[in-house]
MIGU-815600 format. One record per residue (C-alpha): residue in one letter; residue number from 1; x, y, z. Coordinates in Angstrom, 2 decimals, padded with zeros to 5 digits. Layout:
% MIGU-815600
A, NUM, X, Y, Z
...
% end
This chain:
% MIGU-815600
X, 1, -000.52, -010.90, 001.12
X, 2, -002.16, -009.68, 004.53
X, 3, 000.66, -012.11, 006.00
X, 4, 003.39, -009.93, 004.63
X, 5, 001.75, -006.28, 006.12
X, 6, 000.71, -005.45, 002.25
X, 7, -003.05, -003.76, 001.54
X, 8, -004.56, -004.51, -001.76
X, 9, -006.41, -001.14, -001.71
X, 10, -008.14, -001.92, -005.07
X, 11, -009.59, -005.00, -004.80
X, 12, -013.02, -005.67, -007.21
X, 13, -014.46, -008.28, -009.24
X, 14, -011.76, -007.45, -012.48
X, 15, -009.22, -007.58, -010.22
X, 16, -009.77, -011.34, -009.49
X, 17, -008.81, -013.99, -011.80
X, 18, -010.37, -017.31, -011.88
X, 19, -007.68, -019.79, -014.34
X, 20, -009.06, -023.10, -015.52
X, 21, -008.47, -024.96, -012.52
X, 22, -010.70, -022.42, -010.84
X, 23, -007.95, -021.25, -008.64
X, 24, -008.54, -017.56, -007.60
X, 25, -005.33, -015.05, -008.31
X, 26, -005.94, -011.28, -007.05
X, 27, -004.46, -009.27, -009.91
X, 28, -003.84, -005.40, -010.09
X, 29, -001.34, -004.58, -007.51
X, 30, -000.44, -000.68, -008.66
X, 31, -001.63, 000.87, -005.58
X, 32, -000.96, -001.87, -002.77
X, 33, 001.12, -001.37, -000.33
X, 34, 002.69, -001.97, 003.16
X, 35, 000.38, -001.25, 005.78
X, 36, 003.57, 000.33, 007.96
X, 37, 003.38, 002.85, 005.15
X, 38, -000.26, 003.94, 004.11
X, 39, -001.25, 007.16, 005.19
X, 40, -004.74, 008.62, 005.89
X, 41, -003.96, 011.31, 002.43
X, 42, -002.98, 008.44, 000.14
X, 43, -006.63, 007.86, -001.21
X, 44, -006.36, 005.60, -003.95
X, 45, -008.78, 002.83, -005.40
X, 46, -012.47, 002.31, -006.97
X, 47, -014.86, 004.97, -005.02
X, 48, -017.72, 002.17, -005.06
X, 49, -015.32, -000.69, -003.47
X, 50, -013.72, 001.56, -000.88
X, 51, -014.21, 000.84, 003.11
X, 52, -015.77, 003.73, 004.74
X, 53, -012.53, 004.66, 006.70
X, 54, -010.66, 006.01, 003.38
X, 55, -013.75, 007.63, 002.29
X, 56, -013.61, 009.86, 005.87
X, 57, -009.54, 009.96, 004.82
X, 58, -008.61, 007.41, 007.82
X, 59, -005.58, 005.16, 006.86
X, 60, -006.37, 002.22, 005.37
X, 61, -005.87, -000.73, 007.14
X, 62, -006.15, -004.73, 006.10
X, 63, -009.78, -005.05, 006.99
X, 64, -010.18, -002.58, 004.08
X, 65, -009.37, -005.46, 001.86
X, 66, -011.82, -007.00, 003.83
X, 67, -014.45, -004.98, 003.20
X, 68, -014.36, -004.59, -001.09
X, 69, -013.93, -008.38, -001.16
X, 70, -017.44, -008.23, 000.75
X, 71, -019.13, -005.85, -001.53
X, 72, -017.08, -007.45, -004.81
X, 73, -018.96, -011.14, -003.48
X, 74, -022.31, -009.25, -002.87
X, 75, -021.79, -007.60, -006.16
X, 76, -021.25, -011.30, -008.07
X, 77, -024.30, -013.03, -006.36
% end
């Protein structure tokens, strides 16, 4: 996904899917996009999961991804 320039931008513990060969699929892609086209007024995702960046309406970029995967694993433990 980050490979290909796209942002998650909602990324949370319901949004990841564990099948029963406990592979992990990311799920939920209604507000992802390419990173070539995110702007710093497109705020969209879960307030609680969000990177501080798009809460001071900065672009998002792919370490905001980065960042609700950390609180989503912090969250789980």
């Amino acid at each position: 996904m980050h490979s290909r320039s796209i942002i998650h931008r909602d990324v949370k513990a319901p949004n990841i899917l564990v099948n029963e060969k406990a592979e992990i699929k990311i799920a939920d892609f209604g507000v992802s996009g390419f990173y070539a086209d995110i702007t710093a007024d497109q705020i969209v995702g879960t307030p609680l999961w969000m990177a501080p960046e798009i809460l001071k309406r900065k672009p998002a970029t792919l370490a905001c991804d980065i960042w609700s995967l950390g609180i989503t694993i912090i969250e789980m433990a």
